[in-house]
N, C-alpha and C positions, 0 to 999 in steps of 0.2 A: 873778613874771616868767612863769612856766609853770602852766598849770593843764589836766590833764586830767580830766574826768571821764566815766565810763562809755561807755568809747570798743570802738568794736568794728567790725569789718572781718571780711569773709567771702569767701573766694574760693571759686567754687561751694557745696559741700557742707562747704569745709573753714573753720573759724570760727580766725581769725590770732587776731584783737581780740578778748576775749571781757570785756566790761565794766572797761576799765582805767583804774585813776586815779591821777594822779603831780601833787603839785604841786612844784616848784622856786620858791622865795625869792630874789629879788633877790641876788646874791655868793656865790650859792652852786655848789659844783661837787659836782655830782651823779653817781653811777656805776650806768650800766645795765647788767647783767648778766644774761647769761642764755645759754643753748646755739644754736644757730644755728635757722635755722626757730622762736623762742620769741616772734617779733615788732617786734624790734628796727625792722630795715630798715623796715615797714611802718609804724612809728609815726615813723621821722624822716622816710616821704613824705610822710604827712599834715601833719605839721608844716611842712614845706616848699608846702605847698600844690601840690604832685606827685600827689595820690591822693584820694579825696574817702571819708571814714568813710562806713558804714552810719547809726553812727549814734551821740550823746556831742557830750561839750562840747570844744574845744578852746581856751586864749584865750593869748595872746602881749602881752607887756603891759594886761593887759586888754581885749582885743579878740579876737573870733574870727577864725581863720586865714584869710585873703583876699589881698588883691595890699596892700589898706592895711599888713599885719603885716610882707612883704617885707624896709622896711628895717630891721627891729630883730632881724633873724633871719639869722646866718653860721653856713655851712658847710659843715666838709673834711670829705669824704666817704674813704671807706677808700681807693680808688682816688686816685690825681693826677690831679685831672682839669686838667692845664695843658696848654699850646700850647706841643709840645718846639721848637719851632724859633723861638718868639721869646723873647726877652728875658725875664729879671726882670720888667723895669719894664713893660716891652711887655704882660706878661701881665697886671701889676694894670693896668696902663691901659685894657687891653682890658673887664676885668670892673667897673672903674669907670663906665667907660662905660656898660655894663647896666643898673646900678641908676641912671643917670641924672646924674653928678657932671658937675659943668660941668669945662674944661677946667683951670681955674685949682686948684679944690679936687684934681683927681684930682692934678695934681701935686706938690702939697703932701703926700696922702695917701700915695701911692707914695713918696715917699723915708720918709717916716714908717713905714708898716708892713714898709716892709723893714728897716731900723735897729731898729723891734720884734725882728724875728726874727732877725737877725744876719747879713743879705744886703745892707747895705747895699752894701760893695766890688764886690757881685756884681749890677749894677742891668743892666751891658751883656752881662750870661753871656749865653750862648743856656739855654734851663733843659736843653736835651740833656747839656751838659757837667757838668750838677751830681750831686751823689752823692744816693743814697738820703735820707738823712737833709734835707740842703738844699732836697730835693722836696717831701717832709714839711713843710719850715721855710715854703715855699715859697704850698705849698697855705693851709697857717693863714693868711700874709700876706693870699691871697686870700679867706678868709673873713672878715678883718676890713678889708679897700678901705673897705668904709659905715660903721663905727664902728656894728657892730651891738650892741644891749643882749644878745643871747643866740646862744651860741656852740654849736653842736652839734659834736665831734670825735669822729668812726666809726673805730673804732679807728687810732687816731693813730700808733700805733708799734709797728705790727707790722712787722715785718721790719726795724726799726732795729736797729744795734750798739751795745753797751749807751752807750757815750758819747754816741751821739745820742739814746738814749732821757732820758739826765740831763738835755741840751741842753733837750729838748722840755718834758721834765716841768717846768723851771724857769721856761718860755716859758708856758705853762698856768699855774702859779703867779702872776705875775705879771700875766697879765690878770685872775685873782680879785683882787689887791691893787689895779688898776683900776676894781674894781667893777664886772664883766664877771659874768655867768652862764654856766656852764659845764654842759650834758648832754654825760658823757662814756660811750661804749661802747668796753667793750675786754673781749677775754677773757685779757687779762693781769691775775691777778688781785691779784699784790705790785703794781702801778700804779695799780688803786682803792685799797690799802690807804696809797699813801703821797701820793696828789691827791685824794682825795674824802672830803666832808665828812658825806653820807651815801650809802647805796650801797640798792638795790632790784635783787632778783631778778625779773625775768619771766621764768614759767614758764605756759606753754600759753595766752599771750595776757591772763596780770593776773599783777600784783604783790603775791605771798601775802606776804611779807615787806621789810620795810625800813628803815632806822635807819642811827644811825653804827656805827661800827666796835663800838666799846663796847659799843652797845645787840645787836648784831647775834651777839655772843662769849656773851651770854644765852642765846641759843635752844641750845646746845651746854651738859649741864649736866658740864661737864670744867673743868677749871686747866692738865691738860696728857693730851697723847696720846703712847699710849705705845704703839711698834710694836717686835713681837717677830718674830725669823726662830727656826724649830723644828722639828724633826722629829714633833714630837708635834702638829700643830694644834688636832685635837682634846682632848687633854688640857688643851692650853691655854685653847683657850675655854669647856669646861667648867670647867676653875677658875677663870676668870675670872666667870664665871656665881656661883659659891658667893661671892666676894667682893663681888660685885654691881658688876661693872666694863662697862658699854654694850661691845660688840662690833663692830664694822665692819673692811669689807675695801676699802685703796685701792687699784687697781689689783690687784698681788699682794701686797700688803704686809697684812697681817694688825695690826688697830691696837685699840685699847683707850683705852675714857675714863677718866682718872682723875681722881675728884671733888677731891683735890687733889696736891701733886706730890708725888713718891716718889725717895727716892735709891737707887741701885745696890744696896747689900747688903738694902734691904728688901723691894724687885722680886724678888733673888734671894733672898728668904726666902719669901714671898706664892707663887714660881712653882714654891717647891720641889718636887723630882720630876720635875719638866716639863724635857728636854733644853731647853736656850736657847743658841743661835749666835752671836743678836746683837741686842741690846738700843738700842731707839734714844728717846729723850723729844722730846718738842718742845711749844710751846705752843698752842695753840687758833688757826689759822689761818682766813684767808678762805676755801681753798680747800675744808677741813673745811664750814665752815656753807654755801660754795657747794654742794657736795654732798646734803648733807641736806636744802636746800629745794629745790634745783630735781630731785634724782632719788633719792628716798631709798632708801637703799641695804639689804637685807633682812640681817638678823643672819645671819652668815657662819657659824652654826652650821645654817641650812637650805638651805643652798648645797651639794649633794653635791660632792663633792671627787673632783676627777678622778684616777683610778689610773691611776697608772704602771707601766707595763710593764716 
């Protein structure tokens, strides 16, 4: 359904696109990731035919991006971009209109994609009176008015409350079960792990890594990470060194690979010596492998350690 190859984009001096390639399969719901300024926004204008590459292939159902690829191509953008003061309906009617629906289809279509999203009751709201979440529910309606083959959602639920992120994510579900293509961007990174089928990092304009979840828990050679709080840091990463345990630091959290899992009394036998406060395991996360490819982080034993006064 998607096919990039060696796509690249330069604002002055500064190279966004640096040879990128993505392809997306037909029903598939795909997760773009990556830190902000990584190229995101810059590859859904080109896709949208907003932005014109340097230079690379773009093709949209087989075709390169043009006003032809238009209607096989929806999409909510991070922002609402809707008209608070009219209607539901008012507002897909409006955007039907754009892509050219005659009068008789658009209305078919608008009771249609609001009952998609769960607006039906709500076709006479003004969209001013709808909550966060129904704006949301709102925007997607209007990126599928054309019944487009491929759907782009820019971070779709950011700022929702977790019920309406359930809401959404089932709404996303369900257009895959349609047979819809899904490019999803979101730096929520448990919402790729539980909608997408495979996930790619952009980092500094290409995608050094990418797979399913599964394949992606590879590149991390752990079973589970194990974060210690201690007054000894040092000692701890130094014995964790003689056991040959990989080192990293989240945030402030001081964490450890374990090639495989470990229970409480052997933690505390392996850290013997080393004061320990509090012991915490968990398993090989998204947010782990997001870290390591897109800003890999230097063994937290060559991090001088800030004294305390």
């Amino acid at each position: 359904m998607l096919y990039i190859e060696g796509l690249e984009k330069r604002y002055g001096d500064r190279r966004v696109l640096q040879g990128l390639n993505l392809q997306i399969p037909d029903g598939e719901i795909y997760g773009l990731l990556g830190p902000n300024g990584a190229g995101k926004t810059t590859t859904i204008n080109i896709l949208s035919n907003l932005l014109r590459a340097d230079a690379g292939t773009v093709l949209i159902n087989g075709h390169p991006v043009s006003e032809r690829t238009k209607p096989w191509l929806g999409i909510a953008p991070q922002e609402n971009l809707v008209y608070r003061s009219l209607t539901c309906a008012e507002n897909l009617d409006f955007f039907g209109r754009l892509y050219g629906l005659s009068a008789g289809v658009r209305r078919r279509r608008v009771a249609e994609c609001l009952a998609a999203v769960g607006l039906g009751d709500r076709a006479s709201s003004p969209a001013e009176r709808l909550s966060g979440g129904m704006l949301r529910r709102l925007s997607l309606a209007i990126a599928l008015i054309h019944q487009p083959k491929l759907v782009v959602l820019d971070e779709p639920t950011t700022g929702l409350d977790i019920e309406a992120r359930y809401e959404l994510w089932e709404l996303i579900r369900t257009l895959q079960r349609q047979g819809m293509t899904v490019l999803l961007t979101t730096h929520l990174l448990d919402e790729a792990e539980r909608l997408c089928d495979r996930i790619g990092f952009l980092r500094q304009g290409t995608i050094p890594q990418e797979g399913t979840l599964a394949e992606l828990r590879q590149l991390i050679p752990a079973q589970e990470i194990l974060t210690l709080q201690t007054g000894d840091e040092a000692g701890a990463i130094a014995r964790a060194k003689t056991l040959g345990f990989p080192c990293r630091r989240y945030g402030s959290d001081l964490a450890f690979w374990l090639p495989q899992p470990l229970d409480l009394p052997e933690i505390i036998r392996l850290f013997e010596g080393v004061p320990l406060e509090a012991i915490a395991r968990q398993p090989v996360r998204l947010e782990h492998i997001y870290l390591e490819i897109t800003n890999p982080p230097p063994d937290p034993s060559e991090i001088p350690q800030p004294e305390i006064a």
